[in-house]
C-alpha positions in Angstrom: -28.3 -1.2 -19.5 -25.5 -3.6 -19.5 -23.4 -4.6 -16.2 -20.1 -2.1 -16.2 -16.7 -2.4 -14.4 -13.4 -1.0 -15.1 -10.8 -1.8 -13.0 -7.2 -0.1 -13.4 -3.9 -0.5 -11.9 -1.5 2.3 -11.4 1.0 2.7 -14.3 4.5 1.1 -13.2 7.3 3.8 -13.3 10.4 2.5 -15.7 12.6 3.2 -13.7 13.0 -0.3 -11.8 12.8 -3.7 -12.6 8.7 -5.4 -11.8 8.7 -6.9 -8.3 6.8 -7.9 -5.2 4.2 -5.4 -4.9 4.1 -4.7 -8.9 2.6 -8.4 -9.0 0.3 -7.9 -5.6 -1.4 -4.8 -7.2 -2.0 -6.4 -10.7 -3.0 -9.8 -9.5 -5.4 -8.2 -7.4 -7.0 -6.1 -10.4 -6.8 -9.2 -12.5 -8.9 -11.2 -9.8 -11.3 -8.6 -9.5 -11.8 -8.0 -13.8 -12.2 -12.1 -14.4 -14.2 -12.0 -11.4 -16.7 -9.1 -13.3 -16.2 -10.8 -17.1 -18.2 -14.1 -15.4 -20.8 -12.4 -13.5 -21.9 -11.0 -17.0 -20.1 -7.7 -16.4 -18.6 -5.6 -19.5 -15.4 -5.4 -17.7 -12.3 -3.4 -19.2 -9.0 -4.0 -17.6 -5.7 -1.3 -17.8 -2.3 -1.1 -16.8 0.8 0.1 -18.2 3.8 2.0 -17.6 4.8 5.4 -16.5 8.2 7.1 -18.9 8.1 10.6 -17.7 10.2 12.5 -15.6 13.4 13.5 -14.0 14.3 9.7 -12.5 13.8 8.2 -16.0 16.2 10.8 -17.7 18.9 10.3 -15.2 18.7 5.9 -15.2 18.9 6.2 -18.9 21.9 8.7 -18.6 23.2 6.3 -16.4 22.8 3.0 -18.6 24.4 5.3 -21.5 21.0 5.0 -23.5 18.4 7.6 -24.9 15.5 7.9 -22.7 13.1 6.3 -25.4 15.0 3.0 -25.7 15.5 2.8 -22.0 11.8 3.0 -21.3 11.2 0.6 -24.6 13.0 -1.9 -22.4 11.9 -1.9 -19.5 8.3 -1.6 -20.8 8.3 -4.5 -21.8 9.9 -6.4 -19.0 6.2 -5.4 -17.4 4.8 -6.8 -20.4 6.4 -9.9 -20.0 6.3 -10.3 -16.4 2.4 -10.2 -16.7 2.4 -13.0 -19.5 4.4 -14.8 -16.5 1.2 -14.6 -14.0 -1.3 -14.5 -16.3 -3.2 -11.1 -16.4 -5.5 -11.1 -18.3 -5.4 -6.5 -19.1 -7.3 -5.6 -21.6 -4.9 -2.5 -22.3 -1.2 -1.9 -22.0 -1.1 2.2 -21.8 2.4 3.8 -22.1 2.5 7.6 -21.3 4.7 8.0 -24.5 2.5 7.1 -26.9 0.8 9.8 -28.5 -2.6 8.7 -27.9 -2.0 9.4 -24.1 0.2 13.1 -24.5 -2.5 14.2 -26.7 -5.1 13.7 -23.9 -2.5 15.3 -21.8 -2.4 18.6 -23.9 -6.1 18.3 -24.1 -6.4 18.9 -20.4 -3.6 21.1 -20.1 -5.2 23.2 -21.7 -8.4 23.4 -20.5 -7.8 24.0 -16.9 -5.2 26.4 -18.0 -7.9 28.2 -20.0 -10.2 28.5 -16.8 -7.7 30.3 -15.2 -6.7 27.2 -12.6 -2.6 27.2 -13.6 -0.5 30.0 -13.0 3.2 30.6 -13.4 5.1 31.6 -10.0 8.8 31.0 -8.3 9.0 28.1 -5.7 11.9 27.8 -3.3 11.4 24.6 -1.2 12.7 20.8 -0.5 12.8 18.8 -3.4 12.9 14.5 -3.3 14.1 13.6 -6.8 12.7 10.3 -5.9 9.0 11.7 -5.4 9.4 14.2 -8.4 7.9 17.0 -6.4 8.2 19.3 -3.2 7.7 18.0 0.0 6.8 19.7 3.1 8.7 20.0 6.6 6.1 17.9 8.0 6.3 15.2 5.4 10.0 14.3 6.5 11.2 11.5 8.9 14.3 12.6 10.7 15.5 15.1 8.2 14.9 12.6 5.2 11.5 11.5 2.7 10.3 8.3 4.3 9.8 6.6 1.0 13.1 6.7 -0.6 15.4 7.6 2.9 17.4 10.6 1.1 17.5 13.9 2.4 15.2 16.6 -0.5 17.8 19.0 -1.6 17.2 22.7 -1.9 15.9 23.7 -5.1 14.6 27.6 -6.4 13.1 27.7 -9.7 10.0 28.9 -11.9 7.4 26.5 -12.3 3.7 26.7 -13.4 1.2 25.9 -10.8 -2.8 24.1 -10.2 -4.6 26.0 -8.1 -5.0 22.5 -5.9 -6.0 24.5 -2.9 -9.1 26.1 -4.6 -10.8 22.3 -4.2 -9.8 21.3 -0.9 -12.9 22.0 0.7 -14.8 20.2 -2.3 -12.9 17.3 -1.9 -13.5 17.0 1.9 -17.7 17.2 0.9 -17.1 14.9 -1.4 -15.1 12.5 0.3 -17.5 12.7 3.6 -20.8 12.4 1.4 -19.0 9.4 -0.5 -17.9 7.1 2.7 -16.9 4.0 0.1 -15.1 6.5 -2.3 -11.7 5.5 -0.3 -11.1 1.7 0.8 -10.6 0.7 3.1 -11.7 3.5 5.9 -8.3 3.8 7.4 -7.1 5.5 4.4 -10.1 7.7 3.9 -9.2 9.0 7.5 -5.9 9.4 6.5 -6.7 11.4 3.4 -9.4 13.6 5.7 -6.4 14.3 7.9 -4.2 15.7 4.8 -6.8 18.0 3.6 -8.2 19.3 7.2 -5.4 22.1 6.3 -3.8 23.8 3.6 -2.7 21.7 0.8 -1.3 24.3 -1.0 -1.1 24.4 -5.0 0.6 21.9 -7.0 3.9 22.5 -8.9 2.7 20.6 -13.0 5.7 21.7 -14.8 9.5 21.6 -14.7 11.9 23.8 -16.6 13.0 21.7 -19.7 16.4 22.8 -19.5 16.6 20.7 -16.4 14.2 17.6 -17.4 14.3 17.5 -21.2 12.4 14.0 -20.9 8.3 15.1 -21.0 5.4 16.4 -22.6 5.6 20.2 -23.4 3.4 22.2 -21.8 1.2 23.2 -24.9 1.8 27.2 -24.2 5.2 27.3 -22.9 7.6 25.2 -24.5 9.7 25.8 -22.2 8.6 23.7 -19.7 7.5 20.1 -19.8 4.6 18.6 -17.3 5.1 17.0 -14.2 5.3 13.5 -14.0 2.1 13.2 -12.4 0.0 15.7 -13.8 1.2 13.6 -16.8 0.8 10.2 -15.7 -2.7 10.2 -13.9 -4.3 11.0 -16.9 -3.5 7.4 -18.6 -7.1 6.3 -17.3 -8.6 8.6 -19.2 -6.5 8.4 -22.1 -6.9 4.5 -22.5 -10.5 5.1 -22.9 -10.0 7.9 -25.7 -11.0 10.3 -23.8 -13.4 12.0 -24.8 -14.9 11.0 -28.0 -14.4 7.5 -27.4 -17.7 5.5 -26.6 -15.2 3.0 -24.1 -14.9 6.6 -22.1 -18.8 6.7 -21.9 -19.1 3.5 -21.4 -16.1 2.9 -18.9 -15.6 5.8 -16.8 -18.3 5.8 -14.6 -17.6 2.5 -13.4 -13.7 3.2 -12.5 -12.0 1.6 -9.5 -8.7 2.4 -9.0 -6.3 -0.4 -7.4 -3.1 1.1 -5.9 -0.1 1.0 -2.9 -0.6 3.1 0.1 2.8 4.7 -1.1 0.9 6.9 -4.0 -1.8 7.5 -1.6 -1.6 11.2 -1.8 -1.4 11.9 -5.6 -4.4 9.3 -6.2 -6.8 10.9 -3.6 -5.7 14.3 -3.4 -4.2 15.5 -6.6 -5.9 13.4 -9.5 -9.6 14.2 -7.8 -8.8 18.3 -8.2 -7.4 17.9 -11.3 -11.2 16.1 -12.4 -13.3 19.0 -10.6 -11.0 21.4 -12.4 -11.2 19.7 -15.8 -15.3 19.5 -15.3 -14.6 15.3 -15.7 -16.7 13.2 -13.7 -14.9 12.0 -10.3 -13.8 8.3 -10.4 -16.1 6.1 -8.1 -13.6 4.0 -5.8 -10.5 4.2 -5.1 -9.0 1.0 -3.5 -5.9 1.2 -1.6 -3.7 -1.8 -0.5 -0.9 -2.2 2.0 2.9 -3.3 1.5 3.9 -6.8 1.3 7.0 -7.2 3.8 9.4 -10.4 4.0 8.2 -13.8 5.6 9.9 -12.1 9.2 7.6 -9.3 9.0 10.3 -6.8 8.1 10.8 -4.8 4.8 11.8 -6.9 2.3 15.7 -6.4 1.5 18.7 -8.9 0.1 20.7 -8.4 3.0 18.3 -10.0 5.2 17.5 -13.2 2.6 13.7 -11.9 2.6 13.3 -10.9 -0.6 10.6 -12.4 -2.7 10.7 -12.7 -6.3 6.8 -13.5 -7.6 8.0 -14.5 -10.9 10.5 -17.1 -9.4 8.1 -18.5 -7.9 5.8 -18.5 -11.2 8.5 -20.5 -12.6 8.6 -23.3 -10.2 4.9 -23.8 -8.6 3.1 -22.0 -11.6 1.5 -19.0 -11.6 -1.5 -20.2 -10.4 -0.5 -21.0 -7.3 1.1 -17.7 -6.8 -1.8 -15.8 -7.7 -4.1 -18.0 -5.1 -1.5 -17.3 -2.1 -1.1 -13.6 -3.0 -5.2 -13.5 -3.0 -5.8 -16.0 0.5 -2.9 -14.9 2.7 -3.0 -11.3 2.6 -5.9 -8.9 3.9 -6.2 -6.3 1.0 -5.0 -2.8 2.3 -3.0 -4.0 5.7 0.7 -4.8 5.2 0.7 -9.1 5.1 4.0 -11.1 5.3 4.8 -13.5 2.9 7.5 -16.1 2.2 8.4 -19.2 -0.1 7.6 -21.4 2.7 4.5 -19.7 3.4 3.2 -20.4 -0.1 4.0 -23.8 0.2 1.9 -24.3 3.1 -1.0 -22.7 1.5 -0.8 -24.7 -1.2 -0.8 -28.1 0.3 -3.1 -27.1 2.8 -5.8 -26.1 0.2 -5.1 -26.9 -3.3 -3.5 -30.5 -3.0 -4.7 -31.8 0.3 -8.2 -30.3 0.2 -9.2 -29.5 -3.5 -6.5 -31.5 -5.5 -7.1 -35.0 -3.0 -10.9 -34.6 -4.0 -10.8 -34.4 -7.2 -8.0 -37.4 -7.6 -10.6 -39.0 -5.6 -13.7 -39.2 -7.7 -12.5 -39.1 -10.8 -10.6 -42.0 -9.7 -13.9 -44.2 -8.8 -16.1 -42.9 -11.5 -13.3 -44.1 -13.5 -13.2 -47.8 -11.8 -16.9 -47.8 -11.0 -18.8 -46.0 -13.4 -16.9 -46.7 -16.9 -15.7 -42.8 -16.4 -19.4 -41.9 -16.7 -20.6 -38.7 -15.1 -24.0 -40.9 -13.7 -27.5 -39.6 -12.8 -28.0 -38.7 -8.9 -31.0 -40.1 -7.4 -30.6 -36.9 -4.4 -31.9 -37.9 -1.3 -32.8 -36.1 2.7 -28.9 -36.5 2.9 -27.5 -34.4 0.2 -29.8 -31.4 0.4 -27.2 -29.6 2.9 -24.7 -30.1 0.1 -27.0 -29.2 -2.7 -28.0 -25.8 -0.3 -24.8 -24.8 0.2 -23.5 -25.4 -3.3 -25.7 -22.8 -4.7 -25.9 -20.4 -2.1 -22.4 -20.2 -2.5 -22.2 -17.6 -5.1 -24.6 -16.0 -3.3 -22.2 -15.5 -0.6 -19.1 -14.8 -2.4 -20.2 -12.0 -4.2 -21.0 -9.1 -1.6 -17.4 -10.8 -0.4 -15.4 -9.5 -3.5 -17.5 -6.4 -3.9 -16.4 -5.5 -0.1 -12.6 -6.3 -1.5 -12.3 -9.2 1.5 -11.0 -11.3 -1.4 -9.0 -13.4 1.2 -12.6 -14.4 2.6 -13.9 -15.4 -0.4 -11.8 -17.6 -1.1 -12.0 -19.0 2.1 -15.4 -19.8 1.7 -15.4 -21.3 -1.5 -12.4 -23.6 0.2 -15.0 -24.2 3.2 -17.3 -26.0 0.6 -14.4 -27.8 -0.8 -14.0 -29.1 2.8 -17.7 -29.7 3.2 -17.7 -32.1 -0.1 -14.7 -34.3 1.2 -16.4 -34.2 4.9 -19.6 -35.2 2.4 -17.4 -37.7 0.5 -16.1 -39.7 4.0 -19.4 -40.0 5.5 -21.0 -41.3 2.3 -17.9 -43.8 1.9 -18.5 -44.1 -1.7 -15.3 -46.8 -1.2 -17.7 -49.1 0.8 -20.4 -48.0 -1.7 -19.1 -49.6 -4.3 -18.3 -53.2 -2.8 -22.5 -53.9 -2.6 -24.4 -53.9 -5.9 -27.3 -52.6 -4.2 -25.9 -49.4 -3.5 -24.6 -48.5 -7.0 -27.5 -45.9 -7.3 -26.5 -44.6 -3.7 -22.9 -44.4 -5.0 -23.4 -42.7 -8.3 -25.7 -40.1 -6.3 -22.2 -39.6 -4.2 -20.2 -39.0 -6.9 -22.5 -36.8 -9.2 -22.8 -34.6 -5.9 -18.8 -34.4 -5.5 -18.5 -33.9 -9.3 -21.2 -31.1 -9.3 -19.3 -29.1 -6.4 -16.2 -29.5 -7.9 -17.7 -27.8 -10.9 -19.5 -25.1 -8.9 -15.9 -24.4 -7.0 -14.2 -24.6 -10.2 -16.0 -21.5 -11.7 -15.5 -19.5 -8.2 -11.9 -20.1 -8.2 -11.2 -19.5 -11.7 -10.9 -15.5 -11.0 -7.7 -16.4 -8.9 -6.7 -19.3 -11.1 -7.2 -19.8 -14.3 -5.5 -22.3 -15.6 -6.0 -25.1 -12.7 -9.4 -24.3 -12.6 -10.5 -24.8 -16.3 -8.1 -27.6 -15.6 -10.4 -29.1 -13.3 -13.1 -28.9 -15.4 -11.1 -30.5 -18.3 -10.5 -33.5 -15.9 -13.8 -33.8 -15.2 -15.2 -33.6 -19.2 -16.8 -30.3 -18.2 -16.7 -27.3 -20.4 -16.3 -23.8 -19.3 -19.5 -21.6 -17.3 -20.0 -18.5 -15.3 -21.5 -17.6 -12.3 -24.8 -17.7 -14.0 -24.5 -21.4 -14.4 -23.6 -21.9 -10.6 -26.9 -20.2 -9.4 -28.4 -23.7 -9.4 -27.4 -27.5 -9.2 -27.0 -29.9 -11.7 -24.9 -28.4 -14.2 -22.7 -31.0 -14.6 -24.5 -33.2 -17.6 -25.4 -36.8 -16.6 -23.4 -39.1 -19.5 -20.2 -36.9 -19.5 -17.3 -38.8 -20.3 -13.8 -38.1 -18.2 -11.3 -38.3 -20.1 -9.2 -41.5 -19.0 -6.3 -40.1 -18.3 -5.1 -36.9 -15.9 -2.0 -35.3 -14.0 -2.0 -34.6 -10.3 -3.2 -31.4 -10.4 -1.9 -30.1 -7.1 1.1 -32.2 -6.3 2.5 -32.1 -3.1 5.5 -30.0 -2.5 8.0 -29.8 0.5 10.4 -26.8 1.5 13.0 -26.6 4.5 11.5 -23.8 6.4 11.7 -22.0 9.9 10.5 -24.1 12.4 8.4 -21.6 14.3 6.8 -21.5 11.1 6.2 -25.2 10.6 2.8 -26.4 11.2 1.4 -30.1 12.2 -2.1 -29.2 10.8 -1.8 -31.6 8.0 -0.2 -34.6 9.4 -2.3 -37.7 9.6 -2.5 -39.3 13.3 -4.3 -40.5 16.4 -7.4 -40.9 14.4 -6.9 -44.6 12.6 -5.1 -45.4 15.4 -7.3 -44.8 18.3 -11.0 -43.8 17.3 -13.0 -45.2 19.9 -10.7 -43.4 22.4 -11.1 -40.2 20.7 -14.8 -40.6 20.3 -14.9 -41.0 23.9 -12.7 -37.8 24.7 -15.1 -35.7 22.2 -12.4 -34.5 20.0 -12.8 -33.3 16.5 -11.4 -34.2 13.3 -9.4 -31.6 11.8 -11.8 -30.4 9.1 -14.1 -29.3 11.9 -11.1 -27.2 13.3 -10.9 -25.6 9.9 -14.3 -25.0 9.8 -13.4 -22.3 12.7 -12.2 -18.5 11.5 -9.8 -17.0 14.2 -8.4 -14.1 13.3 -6.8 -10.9 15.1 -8.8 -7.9 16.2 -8.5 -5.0 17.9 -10.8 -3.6 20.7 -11.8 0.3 19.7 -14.5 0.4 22.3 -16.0 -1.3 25.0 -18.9 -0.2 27.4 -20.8 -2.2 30.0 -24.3 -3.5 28.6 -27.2 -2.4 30.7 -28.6 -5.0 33.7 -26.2 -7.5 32.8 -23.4 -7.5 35.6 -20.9 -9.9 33.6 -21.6 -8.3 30.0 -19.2 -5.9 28.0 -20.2 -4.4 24.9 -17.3 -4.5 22.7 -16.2 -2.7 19.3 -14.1 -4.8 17.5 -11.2 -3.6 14.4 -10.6 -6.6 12.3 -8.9 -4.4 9.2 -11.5 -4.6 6.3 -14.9 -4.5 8.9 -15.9 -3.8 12.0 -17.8 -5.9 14.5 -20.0 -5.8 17.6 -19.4 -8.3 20.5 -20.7 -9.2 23.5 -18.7 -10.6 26.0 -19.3 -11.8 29.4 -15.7 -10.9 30.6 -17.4 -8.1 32.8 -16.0 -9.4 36.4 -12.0 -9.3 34.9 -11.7 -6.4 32.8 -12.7 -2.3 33.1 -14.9 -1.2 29.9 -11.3 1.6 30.1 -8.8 -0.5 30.0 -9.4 -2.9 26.5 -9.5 -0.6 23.5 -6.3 -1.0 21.8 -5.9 -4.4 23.3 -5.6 -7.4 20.3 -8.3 -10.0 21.0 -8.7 -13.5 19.1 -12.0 -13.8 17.5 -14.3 -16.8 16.1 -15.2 -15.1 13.0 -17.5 -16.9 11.7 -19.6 -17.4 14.7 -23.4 -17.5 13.6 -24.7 -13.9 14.9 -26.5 -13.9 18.0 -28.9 -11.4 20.0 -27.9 -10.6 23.8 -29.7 -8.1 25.8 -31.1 -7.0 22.5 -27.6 -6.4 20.9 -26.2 -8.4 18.1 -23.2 -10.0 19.0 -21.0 -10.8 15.5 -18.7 -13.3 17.2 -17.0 -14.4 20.1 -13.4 -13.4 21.6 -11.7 -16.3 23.1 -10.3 -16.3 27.0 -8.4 -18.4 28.9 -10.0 -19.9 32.1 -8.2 -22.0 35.1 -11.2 -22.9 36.8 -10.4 -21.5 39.9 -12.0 -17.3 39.2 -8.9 -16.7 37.0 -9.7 -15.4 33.5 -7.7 -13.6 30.6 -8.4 -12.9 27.3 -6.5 -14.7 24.9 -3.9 -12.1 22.5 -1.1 -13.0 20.1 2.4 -13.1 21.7 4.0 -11.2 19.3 2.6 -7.7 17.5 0.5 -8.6 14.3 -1.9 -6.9 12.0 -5.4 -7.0 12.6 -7.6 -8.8 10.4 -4.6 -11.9 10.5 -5.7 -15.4 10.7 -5.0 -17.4 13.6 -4.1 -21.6 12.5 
């Protein structure tokens, strides 16, 4: 039995232009079906757009158009904006197309046969914005939180799902299924919801009020809901039911979407399964909003606004796509910012990945007749060789887990292993004695070779550079299969002679509290036997060190060990145990909710029989005075500390 994975986005609603967290969600999905496609996975990738409803008949009244040509329109704005990052979707659904209402009617019908949708009167708070009823308790100081507008009072007769009926079911299954919400925080949230009544769920609308949807196939009266309508697209993309893709596909579904549409993904679209006697999709995957480079919601007033295609435009998508993937921690609410981009990109693709590559090809091409030559591996390169093909081996449980951020973080620790690789060897110095041409071609296969390896692992968040790279090299394309073991790159390849800079360097003026002097070149050439002395490090061995933000849940003393705490550690997407000698300072009481800075990446390590994942860092004067080391300022957990 083939390898199956189908990975959906929600379907965009017409009624806005594609922004920000449009392009977060969809980049993501993309990441995760290229990813699939080279492991040897049959993967099937779907989005679309959502053209139903009450909000899209009033903007097309309001741009003096039929609803049908408005949604045309903006459609394909989506369509287009996706061309612009390159996503890679396999399907472009539209919920008026009659392949999807057709599916609609289908299950309409069906649970309105089993006797699961009724027809009552409902007085209560309507959000136009939401497209449904809230509750009292839903409200934020009178108002729906998501679109800041008081609900207005609305009394009308509507048919209705018997939601409530499979509350209870939902909770089993939700509880028996820990991974069928990620990450956890939203499963508990979702537990919360349905530890009381849910109620039933309003799936229709009187058509003298919203002419725009799909009639309900016994009343035609009354059109559906919007959502009753528009969750169905992931079934009706497949041809649901007759369609072998549904066979195939289904089973293997994992939903991408905003923490906004939390509650119709996990609450409402799971009862409407169980009532419809469908299978139950397996994961649903929730991320977080993406706010301006200040932390605060994005908004033109405040000049935070960030416009993903913009930047598409003027550093390629590629290096969009990478910086949306590194810099955020899938399902927290991550900052982002022009000048932030710009600082991951030099940092990793043109200082760390782009200065490599320039670098060899640039003495295979003076040394080696731009030759790819045979390596004659030595004691030396083995750590290289190791850690080139355990690599994939690493990276995959990585992506499965969605910590796609520490991934790529890993591949980019290799890249920094193969220039640390490239200094020591000096292939420079190589080449000036003819007696260590063999020692220098080694060098360079082995820098070649990782380049390739890194190539195929990056090529889920960038396409286009990293085929390029390949292309640079004379290398043709691979998957994951072909990175399992070294030597893939073919002794005898010919470069071609010629290349761009691939990552060219790029300035911005930018905030200075968010400038960063990790890049500049100093001290080092200038002083080295002075540094030697002093014991410092190079920077590359400061990268090699993953700080990031965590948040103490627990702590508890550790048994006959006076200075130990046992502490339970938040870091977003997992949670870790530490053990801390911090005993003498700090209560076991006093730390949970306190933000800690931890060494992430800290090889594991048994004390007192615990496994300690880590350490927390702590400030120390010498003199008996200790405190533990937070960030100044209020951050998510899970950030990265540089």
């Amino acid at each position: 039995m083939s390898k199956v994975f189908y990975v959906t986005t929600p379907i965009y609603y017409v009624n806005a232009e594609p922004h920000i967290g449009h392009a977060y969600t969809t980049v993501m999905a993309d990441f995760l079906a290229r990813f699939h496609r080279l492991d040897g996975y049959d993967s099937y990738f779907l989005t679309g757009t959502d053209e139903h409803g009450e909000k899209i008949y009033q903007a097309a009244k309001k741009a003096d158009t039929d609803p049908q040509s408005f949604c045309d329109r903006i459609s394909q704005r989506f369509s287009e904006a996706w061309r612009v990052l390159d996503i890679s979707n396999d399907d472009f659904i539209r919920t008026t197309e009659e392949r999807h209402k057709a599916v609609v009617r289908r299950v309409l019908e069906t649970v309105h046969a089993s006797g699961d949708i009724y027809y009552d009167e409902y007085a209560g708070i309507y959000c136009v914005g939401c497209e449904r009823f809230l509750t009292d308790k839903e409200l934020v100081d009178g108002k729906c939180p998501d679109h800041l507008i008081e609900p207005e009072n609305r009394r009308e007769g509507n048919y209705f799902f018997r939601m409530e009926k499979y509350r209870q079911w939902l909770r089993d299954h939700i509880r028996d299924n820990p991974s069928f919400i990620r990450p956890e925080g939203y499963k508990n949230e979702v537990l919360g919801m349905l530890a009381e009544s849910i109620g039933d769920l309003s799936i229709s609308r009187p058509k003298d009020r919203v002419p725009w949807g799909i009639e309900l196939p016994w009343d035609s009266d009354h059109v559906t809901y919007v959502w009753f309508d528009a969750l169905i697209n992931y079934i009706s993309a497949l041809g649901f039911s007759d369609d072998q893709r549904y066979t195939d596909y289904w089973p293997a579904t994992q939903h991408m979407i905003g923490k906004d549409i939390l509650k119709a993904h996990a609450v409402f679209w799971p009862t409407m399964l169980k009532a419809a006697g469908l299978p139950i999709y397996q994961h649903l995957n929730v991320g977080g909003f993406l706010m301006g480079h200040d932390g605060q919601k994005m908004s033109k007033s405040l000049g935070n606004v960030v416009d993903p295609f913009q930047l598409a435009e003027k550093f390629g998508p590629d290096a969009v796509r990478y910086y949306l993937l590194k810099d955020t921690v899938y399902g927290q609410d991550s900052s982002v910012g022009e000048h932030l981009l710009i600082d991951r990109y030099n940092a990793d693709l043109a200082n760390d990945l782009g200065n490599l590559l320039s670098r060899a090809r640039a003495l295979i091409g003076r040394h080696m007749d731009g030759v790819l030559p045979t390596p004659e591996q030595q004691a030396g390169d083995q750590e290289v060789i190791a850690d080139g093909t355990a690599l994939i081996g690493r990276v995959r449980p990585l992506v499965g887990e969605l910590r796609i951020f520490e991934a790529l973080e890993t591949v980019m620790q290799f890249v920094r292993m193969l220039n640390r690789y490239f200094n020591d060897e000096a292939p420079w110095k190589l080449a000036k004695d003819p007696e260590q041409h063999g020692r220098l071609g080694t060098v360079l296969y082995n820098c070649v070779e990782g380049l390739r390896i890194v190539s195929v692992l990056m090529e889920p968040a960038m396409p286009g550079k990293a085929r390029q790279v390949r292309i640079d090299l004379g290398l043709g394309d691979f998957t994951f299969a072909d990175i399992e073991e070294w030597g893939g790159a073919m002794p005898g390849t010919k470069m071609p002679a010629e290349a761009e800079i691939l990552f060219p360097k790029t300035e911005t003026e930018k905030p200075k509290q968010q400038q960063t002097p990790k890049k500049k070149k100093q001290g080092p050439k200038k002083e080295p036997d002075v540094r030697e002395e002093k014991g410092e490090i190079s920077i590359d061995d400061f990268f090699n060190v993953q700080l990031r933000v965590a948040q103490v849940t627990a702590a508890e003393k550790v048994e006959k060990a006076d200075k130990l705490l046992k502490l339970t550690l938040d870091l977003g997407d997992e949670i870790r145990t530490v053990v801390s000698g911090i005993a003498e300072w700090y209560q076991p009481e006093d730390l949970p909710g306190t933000k800690v800075v931890l060494v992430a990446n800290l090889k594991p390590a048994k004390l007192r029989g615990i496994i300690s994942e880590g350490m927390i860092l702590a400030a120390d004067d010498g003199q008996g005075n200790l405190t533990l080391v937070s960030p100044a300022q209020d951050i998510a957990i899970g950030a990265e500390v540089r």
